[in-house]
C-alpha positions in Angstrom: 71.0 116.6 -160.5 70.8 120.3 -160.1 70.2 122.1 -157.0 67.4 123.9 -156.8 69.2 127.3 -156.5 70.9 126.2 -160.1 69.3 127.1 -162.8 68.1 123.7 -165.2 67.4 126.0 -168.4 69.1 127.5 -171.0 70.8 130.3 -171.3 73.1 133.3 -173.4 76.7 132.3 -172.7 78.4 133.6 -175.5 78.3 136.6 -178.1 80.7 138.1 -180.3 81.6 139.4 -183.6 84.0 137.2 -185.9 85.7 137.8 -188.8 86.2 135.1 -191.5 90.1 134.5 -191.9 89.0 132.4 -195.3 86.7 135.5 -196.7 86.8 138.5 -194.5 83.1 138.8 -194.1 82.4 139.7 -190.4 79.3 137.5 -188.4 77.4 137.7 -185.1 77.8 134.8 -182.9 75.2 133.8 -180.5 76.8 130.8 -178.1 73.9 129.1 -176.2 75.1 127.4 -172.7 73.3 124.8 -170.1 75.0 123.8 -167.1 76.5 120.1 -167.8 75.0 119.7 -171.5 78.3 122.4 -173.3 79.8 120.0 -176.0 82.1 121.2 -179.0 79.4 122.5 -181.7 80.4 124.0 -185.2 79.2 126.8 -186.8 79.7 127.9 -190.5 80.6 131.5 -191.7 77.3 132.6 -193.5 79.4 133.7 -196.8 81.5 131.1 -197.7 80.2 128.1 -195.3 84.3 127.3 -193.4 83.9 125.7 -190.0 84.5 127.0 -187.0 84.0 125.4 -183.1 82.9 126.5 -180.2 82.1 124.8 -176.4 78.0 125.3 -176.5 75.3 123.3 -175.3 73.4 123.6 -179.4 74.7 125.1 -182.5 75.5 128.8 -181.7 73.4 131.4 -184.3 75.1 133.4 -186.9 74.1 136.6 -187.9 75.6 138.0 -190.5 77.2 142.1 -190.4 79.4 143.0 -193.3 79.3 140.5 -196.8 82.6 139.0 -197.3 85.8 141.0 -198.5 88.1 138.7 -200.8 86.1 139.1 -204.1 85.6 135.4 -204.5 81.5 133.6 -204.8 82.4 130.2 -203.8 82.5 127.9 -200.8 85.8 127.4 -198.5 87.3 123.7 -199.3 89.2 123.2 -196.9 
């Protein structure tokens, strides 16, 4: 149980840029964090869809900045 000088909501833990190492395009990542409730949650690269993980407490947001790089249209098989 939390104390009540903890707060039981939500909110921003994380956010940073990443680059794709699969396709080079470059994303916003928006981690959300609540005290007790951060579990490993995936998010995908909004070009070519590869994995990554994070510790979050829901599936960060991904926002993408600059298109991929590597000249290719498909999906990462990985």
């Amino acid at each position: 149980m939390a104390s009540p000088l903890e707060p039981a909501f939500g909110y921003q833990r994380d956010q940073f840029d990443q680059t794709c190492d699969y396709c080079g395009a470059v994303f916003e990542v928006t981690v959300p964090g609540q005290k007790g409730h951060e579990e490993r949650e995936e998010y995908h690269c909004p070009e070519c869809r590869k994995e990554f993980h994070c510790r979050a407490s829901n599936s960060p947001s991904v926002t993408l900045k600059s298109p991929r790089t590597d000249g290719r249209s498909g999906n990462y098989h990985g």
